[in-house]
KETORZA-442815 format. One record per residue (C-alpha): residue number from 1; residue in one letter; x, y, z. Coordinates in pm, 1 decimal. Last residue first. Layout:
KETORZA-442815
{kollum:NUM&dogu:a&x:X&y:Y&z:Z} .
...
END
This chain:
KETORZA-442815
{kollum:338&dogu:x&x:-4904.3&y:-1220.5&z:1036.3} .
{kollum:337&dogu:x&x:-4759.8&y:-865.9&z:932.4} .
{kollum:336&dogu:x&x:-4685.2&y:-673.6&z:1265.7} .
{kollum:335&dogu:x&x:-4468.5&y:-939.2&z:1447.5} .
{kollum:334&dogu:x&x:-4296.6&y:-1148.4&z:1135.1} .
{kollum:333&dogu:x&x:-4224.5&y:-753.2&z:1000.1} .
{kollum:332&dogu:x&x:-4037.8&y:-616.0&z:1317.5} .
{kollum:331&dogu:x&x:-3844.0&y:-969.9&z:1404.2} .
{kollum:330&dogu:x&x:-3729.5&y:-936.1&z:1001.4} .
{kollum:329&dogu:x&x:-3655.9&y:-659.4&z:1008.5} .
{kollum:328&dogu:x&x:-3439.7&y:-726.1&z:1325.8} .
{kollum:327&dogu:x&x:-3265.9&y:-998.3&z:1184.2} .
{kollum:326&dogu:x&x:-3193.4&y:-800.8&z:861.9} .
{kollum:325&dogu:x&x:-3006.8&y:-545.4&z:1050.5} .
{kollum:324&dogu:x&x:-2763.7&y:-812.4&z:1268.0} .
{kollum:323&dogu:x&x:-2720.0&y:-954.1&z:879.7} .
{kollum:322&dogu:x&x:-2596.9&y:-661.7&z:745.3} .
{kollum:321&dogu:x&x:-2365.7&y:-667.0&z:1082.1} .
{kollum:320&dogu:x&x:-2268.3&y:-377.9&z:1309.2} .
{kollum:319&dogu:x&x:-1900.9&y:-415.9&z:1401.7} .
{kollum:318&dogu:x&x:-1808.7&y:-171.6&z:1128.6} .
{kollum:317&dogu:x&x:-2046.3&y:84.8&z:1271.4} .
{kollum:316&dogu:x&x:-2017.8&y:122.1&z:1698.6} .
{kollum:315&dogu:x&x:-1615.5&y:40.4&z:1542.0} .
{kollum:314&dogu:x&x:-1575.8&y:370.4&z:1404.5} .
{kollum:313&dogu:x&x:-1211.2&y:306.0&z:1437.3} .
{kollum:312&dogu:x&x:-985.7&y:675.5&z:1450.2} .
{kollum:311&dogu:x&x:-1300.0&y:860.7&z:1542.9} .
{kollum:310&dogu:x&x:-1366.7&y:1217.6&z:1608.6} .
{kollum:309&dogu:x&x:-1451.5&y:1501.6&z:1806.9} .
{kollum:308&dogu:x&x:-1795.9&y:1550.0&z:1703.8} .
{kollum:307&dogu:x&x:-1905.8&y:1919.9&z:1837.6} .
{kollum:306&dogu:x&x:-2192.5&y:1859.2&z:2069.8} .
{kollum:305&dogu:x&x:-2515.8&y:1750.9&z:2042.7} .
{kollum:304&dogu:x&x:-2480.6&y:1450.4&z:2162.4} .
{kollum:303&dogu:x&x:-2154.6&y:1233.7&z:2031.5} .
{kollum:302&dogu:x&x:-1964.9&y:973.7&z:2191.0} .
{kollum:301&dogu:x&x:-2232.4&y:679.6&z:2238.1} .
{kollum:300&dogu:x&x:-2102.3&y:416.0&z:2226.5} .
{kollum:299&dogu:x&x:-1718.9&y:298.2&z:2343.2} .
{kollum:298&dogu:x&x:-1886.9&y:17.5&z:2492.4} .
{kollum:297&dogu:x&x:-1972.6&y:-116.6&z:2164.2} .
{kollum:296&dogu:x&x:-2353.5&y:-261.5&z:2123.2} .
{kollum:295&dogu:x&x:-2340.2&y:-247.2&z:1764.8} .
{kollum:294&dogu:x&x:-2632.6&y:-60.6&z:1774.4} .
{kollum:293&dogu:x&x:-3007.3&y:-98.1&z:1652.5} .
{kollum:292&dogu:x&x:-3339.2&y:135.8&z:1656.0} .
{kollum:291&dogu:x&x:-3735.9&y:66.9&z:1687.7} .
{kollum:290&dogu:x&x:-4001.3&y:252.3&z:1505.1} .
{kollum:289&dogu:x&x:-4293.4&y:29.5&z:1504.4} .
{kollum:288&dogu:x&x:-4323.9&y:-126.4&z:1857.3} .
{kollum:287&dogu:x&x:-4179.2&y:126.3&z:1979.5} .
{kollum:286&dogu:x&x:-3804.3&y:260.9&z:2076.4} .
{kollum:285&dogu:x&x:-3747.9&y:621.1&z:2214.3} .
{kollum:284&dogu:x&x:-3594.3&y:828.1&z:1945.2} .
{kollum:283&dogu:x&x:-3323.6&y:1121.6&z:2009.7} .
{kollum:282&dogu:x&x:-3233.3&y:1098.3&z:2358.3} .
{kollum:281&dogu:x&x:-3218.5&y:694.7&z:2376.6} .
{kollum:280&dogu:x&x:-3021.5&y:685.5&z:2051.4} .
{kollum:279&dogu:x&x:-2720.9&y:797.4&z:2227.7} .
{kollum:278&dogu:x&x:-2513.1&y:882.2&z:1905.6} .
{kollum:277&dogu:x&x:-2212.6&y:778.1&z:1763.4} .
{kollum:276&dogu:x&x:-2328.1&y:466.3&z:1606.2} .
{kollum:275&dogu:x&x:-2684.2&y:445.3&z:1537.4} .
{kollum:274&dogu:x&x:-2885.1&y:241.4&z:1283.7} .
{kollum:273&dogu:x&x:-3284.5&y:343.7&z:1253.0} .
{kollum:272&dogu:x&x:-3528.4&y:79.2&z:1190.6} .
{kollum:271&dogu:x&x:-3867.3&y:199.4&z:1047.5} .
{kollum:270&dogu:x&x:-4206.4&y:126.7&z:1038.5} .
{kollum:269&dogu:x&x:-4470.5&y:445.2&z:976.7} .
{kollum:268&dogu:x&x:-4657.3&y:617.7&z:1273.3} .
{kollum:267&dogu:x&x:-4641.6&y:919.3&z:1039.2} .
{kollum:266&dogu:x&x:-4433.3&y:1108.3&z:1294.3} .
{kollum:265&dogu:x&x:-4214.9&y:805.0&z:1344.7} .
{kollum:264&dogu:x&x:-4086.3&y:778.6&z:977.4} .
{kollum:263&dogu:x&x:-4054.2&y:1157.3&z:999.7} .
{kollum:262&dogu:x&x:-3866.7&y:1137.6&z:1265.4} .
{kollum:261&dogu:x&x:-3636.7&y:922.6&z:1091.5} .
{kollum:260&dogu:x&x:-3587.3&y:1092.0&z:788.8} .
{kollum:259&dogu:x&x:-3376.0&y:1383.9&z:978.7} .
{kollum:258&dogu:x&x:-3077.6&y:1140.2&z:1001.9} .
{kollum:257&dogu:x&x:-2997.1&y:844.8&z:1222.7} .
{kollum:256&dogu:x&x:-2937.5&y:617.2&z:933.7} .
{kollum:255&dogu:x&x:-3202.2&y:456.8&z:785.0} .
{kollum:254&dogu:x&x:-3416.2&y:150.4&z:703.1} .
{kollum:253&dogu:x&x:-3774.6&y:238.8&z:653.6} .
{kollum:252&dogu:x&x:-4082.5&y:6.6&z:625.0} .
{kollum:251&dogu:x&x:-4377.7&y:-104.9&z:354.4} .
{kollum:250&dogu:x&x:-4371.7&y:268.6&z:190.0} .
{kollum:249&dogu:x&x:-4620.4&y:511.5&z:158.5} .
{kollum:248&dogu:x&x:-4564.7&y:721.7&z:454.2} .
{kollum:247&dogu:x&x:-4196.1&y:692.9&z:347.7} .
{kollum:246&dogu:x&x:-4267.4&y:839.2&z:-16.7} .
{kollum:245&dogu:x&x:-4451.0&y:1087.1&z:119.3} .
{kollum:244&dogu:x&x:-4112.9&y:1208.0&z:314.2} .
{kollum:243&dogu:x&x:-3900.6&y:1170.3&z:33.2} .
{kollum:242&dogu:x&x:-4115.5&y:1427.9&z:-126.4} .
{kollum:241&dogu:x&x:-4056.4&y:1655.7&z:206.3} .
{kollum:240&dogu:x&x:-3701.6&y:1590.8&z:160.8} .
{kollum:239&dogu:x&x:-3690.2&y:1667.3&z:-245.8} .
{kollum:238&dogu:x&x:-3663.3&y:1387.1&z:-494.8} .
{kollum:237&dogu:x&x:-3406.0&y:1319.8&z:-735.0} .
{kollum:236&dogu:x&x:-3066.6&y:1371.4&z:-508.4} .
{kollum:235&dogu:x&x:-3072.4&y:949.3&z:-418.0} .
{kollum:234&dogu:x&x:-3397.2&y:844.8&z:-584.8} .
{kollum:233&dogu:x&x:-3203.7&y:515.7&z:-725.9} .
{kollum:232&dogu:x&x:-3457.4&y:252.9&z:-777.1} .
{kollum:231&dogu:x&x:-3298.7&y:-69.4&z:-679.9} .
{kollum:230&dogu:x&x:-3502.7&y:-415.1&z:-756.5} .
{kollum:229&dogu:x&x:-3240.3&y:-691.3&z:-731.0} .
{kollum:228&dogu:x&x:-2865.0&y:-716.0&z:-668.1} .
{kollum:227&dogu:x&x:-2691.2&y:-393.2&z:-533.5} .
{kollum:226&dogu:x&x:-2340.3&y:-263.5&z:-683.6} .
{kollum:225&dogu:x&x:-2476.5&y:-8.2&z:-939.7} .
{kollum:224&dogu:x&x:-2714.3&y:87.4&z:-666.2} .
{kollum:223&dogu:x&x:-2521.7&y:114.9&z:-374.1} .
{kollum:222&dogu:x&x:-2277.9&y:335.4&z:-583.6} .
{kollum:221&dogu:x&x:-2532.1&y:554.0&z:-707.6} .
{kollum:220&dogu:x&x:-2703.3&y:647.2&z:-392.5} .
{kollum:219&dogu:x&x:-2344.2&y:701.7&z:-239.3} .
{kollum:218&dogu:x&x:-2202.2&y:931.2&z:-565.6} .
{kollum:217&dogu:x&x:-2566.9&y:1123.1&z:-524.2} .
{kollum:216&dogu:x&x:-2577.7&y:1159.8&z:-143.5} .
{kollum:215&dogu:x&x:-2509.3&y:1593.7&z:-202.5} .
{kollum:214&dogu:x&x:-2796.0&y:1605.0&z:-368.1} .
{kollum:213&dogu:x&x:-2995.7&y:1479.5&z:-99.2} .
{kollum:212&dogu:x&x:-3089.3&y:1172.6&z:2.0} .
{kollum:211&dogu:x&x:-3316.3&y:829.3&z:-88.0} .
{kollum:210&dogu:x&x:-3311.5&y:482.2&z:-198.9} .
{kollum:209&dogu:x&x:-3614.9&y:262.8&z:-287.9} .
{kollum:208&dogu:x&x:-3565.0&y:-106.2&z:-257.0} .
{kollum:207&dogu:x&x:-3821.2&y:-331.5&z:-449.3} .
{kollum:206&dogu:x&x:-3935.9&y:-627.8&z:-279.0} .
{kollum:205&dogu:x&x:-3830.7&y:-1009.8&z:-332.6} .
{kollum:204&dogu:x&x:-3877.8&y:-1013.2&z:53.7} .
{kollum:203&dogu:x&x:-3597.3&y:-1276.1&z:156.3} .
{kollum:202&dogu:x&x:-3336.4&y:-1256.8&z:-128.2} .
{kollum:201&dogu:x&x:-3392.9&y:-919.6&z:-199.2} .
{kollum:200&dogu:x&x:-3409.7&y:-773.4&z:160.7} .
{kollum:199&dogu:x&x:-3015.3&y:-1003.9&z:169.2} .
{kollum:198&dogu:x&x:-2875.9&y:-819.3&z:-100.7} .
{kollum:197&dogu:x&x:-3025.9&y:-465.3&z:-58.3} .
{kollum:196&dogu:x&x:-2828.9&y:-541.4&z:318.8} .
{kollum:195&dogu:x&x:-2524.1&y:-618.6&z:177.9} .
{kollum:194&dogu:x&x:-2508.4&y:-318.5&z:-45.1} .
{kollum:193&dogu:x&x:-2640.0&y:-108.1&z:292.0} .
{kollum:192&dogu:x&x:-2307.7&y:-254.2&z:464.0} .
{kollum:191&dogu:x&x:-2086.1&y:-141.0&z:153.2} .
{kollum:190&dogu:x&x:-2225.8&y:183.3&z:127.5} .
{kollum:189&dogu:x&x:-2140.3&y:288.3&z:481.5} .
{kollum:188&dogu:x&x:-2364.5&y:318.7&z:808.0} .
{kollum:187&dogu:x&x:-2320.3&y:630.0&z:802.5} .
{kollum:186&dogu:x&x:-2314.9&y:837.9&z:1160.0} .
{kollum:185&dogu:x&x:-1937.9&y:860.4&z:1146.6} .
{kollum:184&dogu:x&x:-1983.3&y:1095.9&z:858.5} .
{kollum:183&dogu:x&x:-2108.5&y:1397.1&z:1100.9} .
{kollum:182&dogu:x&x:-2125.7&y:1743.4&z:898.7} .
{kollum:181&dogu:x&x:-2104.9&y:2020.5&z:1135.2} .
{kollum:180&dogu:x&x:-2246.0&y:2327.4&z:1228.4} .
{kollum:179&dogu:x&x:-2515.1&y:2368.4&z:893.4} .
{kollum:178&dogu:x&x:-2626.8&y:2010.8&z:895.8} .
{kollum:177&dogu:x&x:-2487.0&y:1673.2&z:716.5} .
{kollum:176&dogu:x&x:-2443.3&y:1318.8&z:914.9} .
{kollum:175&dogu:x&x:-2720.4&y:1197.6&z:684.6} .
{kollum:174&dogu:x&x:-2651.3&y:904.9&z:348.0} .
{kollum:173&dogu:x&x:-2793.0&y:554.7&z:381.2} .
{kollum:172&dogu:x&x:-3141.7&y:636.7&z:339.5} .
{kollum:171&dogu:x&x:-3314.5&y:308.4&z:250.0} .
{kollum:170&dogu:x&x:-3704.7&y:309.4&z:175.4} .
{kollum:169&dogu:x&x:-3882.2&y:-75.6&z:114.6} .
{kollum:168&dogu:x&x:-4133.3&y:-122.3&z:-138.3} .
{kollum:167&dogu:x&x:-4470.4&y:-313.3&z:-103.1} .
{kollum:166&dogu:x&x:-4672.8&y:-121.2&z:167.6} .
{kollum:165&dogu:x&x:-4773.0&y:99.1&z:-169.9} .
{kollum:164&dogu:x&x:-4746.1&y:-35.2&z:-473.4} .
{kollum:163&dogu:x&x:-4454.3&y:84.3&z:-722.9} .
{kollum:162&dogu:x&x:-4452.6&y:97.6&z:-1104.8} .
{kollum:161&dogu:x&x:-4154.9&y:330.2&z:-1100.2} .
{kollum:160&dogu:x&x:-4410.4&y:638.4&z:-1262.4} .
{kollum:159&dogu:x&x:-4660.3&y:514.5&z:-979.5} .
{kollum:158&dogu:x&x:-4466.4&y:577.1&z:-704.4} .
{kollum:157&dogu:x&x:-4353.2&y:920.0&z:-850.8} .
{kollum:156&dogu:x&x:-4750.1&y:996.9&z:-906.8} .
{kollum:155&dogu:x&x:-4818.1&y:924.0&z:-531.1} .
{kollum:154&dogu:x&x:-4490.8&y:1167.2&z:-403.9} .
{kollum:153&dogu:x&x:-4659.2&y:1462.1&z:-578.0} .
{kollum:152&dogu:x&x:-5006.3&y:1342.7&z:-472.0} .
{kollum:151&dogu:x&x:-4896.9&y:1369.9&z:-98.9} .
{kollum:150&dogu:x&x:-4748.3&y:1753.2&z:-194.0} .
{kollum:149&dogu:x&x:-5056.4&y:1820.5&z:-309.6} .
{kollum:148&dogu:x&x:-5281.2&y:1651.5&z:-42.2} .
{kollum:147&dogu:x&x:-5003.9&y:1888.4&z:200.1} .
{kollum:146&dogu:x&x:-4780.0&y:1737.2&z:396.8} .
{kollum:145&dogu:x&x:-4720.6&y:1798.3&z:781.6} .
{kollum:144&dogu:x&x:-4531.8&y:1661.4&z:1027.0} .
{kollum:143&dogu:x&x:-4601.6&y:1653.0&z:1381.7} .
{kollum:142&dogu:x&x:-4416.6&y:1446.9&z:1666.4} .
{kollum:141&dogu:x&x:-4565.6&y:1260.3&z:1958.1} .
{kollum:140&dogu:x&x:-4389.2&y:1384.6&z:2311.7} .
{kollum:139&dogu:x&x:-4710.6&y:1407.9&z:2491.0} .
{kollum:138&dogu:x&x:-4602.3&y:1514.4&z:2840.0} .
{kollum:137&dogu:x&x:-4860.6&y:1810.2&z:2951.4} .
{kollum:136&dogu:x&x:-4879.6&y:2094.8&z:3171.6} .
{kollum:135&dogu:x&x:-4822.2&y:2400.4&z:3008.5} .
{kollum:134&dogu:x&x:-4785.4&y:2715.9&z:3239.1} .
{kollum:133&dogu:x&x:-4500.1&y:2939.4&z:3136.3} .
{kollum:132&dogu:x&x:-4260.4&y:2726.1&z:3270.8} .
{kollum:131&dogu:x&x:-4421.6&y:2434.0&z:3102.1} .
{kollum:130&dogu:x&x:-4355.2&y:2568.6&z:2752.7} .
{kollum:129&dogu:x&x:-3976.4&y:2559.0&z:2784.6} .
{kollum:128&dogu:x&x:-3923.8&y:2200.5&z:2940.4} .
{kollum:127&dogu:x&x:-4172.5&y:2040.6&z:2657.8} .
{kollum:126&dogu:x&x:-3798.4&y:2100.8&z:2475.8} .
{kollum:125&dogu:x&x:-3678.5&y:1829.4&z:2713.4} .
{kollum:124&dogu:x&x:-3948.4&y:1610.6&z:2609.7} .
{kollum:123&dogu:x&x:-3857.9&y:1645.7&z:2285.9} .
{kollum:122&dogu:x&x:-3512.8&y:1553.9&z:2377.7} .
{kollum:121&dogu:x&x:-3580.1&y:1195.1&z:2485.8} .
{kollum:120&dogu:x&x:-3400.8&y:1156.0&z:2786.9} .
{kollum:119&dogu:x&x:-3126.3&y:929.9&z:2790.0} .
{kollum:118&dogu:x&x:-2874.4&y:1222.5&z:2885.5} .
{kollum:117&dogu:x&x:-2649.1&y:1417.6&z:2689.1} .
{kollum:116&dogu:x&x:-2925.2&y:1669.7&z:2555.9} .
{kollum:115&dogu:x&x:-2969.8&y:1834.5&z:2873.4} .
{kollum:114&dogu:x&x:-3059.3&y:2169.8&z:2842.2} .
{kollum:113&dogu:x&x:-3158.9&y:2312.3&z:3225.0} .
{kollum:112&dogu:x&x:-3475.3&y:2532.5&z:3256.6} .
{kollum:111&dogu:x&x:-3505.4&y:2898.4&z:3254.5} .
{kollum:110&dogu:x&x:-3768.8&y:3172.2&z:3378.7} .
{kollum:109&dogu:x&x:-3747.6&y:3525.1&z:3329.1} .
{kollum:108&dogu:x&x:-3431.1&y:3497.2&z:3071.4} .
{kollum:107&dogu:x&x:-3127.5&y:3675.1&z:2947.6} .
{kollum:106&dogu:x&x:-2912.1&y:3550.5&z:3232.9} .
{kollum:105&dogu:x&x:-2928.3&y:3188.6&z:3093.8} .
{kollum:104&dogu:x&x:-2611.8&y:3067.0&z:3187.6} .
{kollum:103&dogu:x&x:-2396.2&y:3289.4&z:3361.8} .
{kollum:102&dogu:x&x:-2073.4&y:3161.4&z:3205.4} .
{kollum:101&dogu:x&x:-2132.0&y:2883.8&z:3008.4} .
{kollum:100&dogu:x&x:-2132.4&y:2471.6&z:3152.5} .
{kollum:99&dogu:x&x:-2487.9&y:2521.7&z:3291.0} .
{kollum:98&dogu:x&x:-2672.7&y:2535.2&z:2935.4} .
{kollum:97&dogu:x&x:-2955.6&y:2768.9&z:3011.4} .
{kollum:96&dogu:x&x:-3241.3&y:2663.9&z:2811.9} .
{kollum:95&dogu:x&x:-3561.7&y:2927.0&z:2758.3} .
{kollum:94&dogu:x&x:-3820.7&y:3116.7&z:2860.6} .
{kollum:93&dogu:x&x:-3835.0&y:3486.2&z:2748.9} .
{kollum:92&dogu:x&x:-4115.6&y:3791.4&z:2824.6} .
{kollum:91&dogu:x&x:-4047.4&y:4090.7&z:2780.9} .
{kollum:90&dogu:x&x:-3983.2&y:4085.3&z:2401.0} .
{kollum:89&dogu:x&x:-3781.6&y:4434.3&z:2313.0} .
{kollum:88&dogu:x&x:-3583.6&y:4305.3&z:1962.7} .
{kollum:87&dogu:x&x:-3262.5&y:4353.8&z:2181.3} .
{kollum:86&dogu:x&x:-3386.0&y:4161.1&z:2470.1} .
{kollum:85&dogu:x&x:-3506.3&y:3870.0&z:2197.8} .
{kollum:84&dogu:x&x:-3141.1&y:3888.1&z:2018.4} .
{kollum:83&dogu:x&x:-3009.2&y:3835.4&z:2391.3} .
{kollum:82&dogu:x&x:-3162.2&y:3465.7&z:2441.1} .
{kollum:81&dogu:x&x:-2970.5&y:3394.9&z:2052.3} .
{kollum:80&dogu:x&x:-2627.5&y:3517.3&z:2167.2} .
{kollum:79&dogu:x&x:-2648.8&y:3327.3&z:2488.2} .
{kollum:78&dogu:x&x:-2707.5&y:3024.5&z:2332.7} .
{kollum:77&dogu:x&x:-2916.5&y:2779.9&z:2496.4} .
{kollum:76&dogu:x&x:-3107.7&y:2702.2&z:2211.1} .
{kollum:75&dogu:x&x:-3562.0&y:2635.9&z:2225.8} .
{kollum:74&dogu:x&x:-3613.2&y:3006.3&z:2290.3} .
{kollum:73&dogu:x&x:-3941.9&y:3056.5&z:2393.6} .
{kollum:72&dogu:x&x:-4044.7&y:3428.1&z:2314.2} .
{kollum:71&dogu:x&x:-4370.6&y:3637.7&z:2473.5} .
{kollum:70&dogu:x&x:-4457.1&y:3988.7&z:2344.4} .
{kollum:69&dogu:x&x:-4362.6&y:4000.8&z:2008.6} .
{kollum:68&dogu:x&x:-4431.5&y:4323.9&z:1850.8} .
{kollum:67&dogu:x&x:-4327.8&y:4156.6&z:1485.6} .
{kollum:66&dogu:x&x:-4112.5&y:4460.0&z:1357.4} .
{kollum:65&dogu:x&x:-3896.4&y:4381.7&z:1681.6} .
{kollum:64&dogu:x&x:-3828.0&y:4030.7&z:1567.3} .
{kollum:63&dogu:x&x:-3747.5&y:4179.0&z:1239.7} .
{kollum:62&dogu:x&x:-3507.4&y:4407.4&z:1356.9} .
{kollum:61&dogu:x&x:-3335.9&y:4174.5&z:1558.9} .
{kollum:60&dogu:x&x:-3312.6&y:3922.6&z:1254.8} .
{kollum:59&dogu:x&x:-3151.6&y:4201.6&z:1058.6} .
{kollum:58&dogu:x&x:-2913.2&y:4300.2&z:1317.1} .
{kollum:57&dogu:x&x:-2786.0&y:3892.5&z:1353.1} .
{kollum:56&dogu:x&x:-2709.9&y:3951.3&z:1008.5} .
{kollum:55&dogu:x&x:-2518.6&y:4293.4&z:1019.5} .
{kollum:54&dogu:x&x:-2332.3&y:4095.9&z:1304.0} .
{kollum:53&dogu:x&x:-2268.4&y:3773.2&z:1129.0} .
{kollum:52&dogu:x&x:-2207.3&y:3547.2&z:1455.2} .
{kollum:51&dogu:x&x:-2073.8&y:3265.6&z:1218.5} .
{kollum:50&dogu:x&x:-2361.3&y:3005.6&z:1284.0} .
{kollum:49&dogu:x&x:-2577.4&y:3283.3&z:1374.8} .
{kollum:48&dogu:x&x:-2600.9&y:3453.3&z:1058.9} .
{kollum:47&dogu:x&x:-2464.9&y:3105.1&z:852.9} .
{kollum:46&dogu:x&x:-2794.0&y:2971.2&z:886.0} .
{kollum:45&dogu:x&x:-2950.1&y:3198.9&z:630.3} .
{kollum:44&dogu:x&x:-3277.1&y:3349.7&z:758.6} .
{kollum:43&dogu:x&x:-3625.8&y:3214.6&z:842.7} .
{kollum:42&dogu:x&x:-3936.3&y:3338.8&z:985.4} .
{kollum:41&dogu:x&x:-4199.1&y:3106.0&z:961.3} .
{kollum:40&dogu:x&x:-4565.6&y:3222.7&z:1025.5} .
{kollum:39&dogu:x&x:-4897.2&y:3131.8&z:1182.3} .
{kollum:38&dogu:x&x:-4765.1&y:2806.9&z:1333.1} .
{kollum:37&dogu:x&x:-5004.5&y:2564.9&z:1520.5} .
{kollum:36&dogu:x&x:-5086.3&y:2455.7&z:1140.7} .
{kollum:35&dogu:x&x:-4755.8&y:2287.2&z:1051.1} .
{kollum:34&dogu:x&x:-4775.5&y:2343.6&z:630.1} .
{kollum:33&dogu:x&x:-4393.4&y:2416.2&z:628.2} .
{kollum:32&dogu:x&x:-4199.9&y:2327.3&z:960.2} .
{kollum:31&dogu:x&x:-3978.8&y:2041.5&z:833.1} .
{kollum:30&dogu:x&x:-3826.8&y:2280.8&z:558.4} .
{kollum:29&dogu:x&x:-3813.6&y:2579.0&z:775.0} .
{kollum:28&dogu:x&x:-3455.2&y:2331.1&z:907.3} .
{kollum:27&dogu:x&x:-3146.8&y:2428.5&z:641.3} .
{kollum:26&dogu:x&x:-3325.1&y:2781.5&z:636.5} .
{kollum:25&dogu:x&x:-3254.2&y:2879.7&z:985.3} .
{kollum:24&dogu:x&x:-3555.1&y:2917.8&z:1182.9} .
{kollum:23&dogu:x&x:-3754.6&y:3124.5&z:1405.9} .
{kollum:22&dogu:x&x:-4106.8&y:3075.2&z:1442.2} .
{kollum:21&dogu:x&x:-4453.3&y:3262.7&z:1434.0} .
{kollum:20&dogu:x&x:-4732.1&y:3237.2&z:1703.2} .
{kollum:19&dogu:x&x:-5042.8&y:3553.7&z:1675.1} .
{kollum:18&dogu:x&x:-5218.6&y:3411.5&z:1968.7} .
{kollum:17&dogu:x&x:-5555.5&y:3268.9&z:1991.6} .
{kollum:16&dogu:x&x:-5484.7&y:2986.0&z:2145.5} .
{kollum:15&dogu:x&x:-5202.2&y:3022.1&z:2336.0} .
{kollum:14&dogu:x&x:-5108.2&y:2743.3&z:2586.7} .
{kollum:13&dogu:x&x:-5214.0&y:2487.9&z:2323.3} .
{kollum:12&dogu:x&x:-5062.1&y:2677.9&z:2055.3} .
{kollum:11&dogu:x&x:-4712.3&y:2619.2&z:2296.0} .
{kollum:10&dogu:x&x:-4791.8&y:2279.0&z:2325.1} .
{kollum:9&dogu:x&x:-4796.5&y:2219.0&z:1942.8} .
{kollum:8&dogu:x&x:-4486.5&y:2386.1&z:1921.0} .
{kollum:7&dogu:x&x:-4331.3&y:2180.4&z:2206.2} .
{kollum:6&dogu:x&x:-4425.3&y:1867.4&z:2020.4} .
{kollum:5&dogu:x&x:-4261.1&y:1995.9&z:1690.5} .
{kollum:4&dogu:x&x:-3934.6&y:2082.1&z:1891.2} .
{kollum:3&dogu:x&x:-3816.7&y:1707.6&z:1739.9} .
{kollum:2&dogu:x&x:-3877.4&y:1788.9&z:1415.9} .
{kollum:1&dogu:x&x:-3629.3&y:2063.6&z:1416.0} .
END
């Protein structure tokens, strides 16, 4: 959801003074709270279009049509989705049409391809929807928003574990989860982010913060019963958009490719992402600052946006290194910490 943020602020930019609300399954409103090009966020249980709930997919009609929408850009290229605007009565839709369904896109007055299997950065192929309605612009930089509250929140918990900021080090070694699928070929694997706690200690004598969701618990807890040096276990403690001031505070991020990474690269914050399965090009462009790593397998990538259909070796992950990681954390600090 990050990733449409740059279309969202495009869209505000195309419609000033428009009334501009959002549709969004629950698992995602949470990156979307406090973004001020939105005026509202209209969310529903993912399982309504996940499943094709009828009654659901009613309800979300219905309130679509209670909203006197005029104008919807439809950032999925699922037929079932482009028709709930006909059926709620907005004239005009732009949106994806995915050319591998049958009449792709029929739902909408003007239509561009969705090509998420490409090395294209896929906010700029959400930009796509907004420019065929007028927008003319290419600045792919993402938005996320925390409130001073919220920022305070996440303050007071570095405090409470006697934390400084730009001193501590953030490791998410959990992701792979969303509402289609969940996607453990894109962990890393506790043993490799064991290895790596071992080696940050031994070279940065820093403290190593590690983060997830509730469902990361047994990982977060076996890293850091097995880790040497500093570990504060945060693992299912602290919610995502806490996490997320706890990254702009922190010296760098280490991650899987999860949801946490964008938000490492909306706050213009450090961070090395590991990817297996996925084309990293489409999903973060490298930087100075936020910058990725593979294995380098020619098997790699597999998986875009699709349905994963599995792995018998995993071998873009085993044959990544601890020590292939450190190297490049190293490369990233030595260059923007002299």
């Amino acid at each position: 959801m990050i990733l449409i943020t740059p279309a969202i602020r495009a869209i505000r930019a195309r419609h000033p003074e428009a009334h501009i609300g959002i549709m969004v399954g629950d698992w995602s409103k949470v990156a979307l709270v406090g973004n001020p090009y939105l005026d509202e966020i209209i969310s529903y249980p993912d399982s309504w279009i996940q499943n094709k709930q009828p009654l659901g997919c009613l309800r979300l009609v219905y309130r679509l049509w209670k909203g006197r929408f005029d104008t919807a850009y439809i950032f999925h290229s699922h037929t079932l989705i482009q028709l709930m605007t006909v059926l709620a009565g907005i004239p005009e839709r732009y949106g994806f049409f995915d050319k591998n369904l049958k009449k792709p896109g029929k739902y909408l007055k003007g239509k561009a391809e969705w090509q998420p299997n490409i090395d294209r950065f896929i906010a700029d192929n959400y930009l796509d929807i907004p420019r065929l309605n007028g927008w003319q612009g290419s600045d792919t930089s993402l938005d996320f928003f925390l409130s001073d509250a919220e920022q305070s929140q996440a303050d007071k918990l570095i405090e409470s574990h006697g934390l400084t900021e730009d001193q501590f080090f953030i490791l998410a070694p959990g992701g792979g989860v969303n509402p289609r699928q969940n996607v453990f070929a894109k962990r890393w694997g506790a043993d490799k982010f064991i290895e790596l706690c071992n080696l940050l200690g031994v070279t940065y004598h820093l403290p190593i913060v590690l983060t997830g969701s509730k469902q990361e618990i047994p990982l977060g807890e076996e890293i850091a019963a097995r880790a040497n040096g500093q570990i504060i276990d945060l693992v299912g403690k602290v919610s995502f958009r806490q996490a997320a001031g706890l990254v702009r505070r922190s010296q760098m991020l280490v991650s899987n490719d999860s949801a946490i990474m964008h938000i490492a690269v909306a706050f213009s914050k450090m961070s090395l992402t590991i990817f297996g399965p996925s084309n990293p090009h489409s999903l973060m462009p490298i930087s100075e600052i936020n910058q990725w790593i593979t294995s380098g397998v020619d098997c790699s990538p597999c998986y875009c946006n699709s349905i994963f259909a599995g792995c018998e070796h995993l071998r873009c992950m085993t044959e990544l290194s601890a020590a292939q990681v450190l190297e490049r954390i190293q490369k990233m600090l030595d260059f923007h910490i002299k």
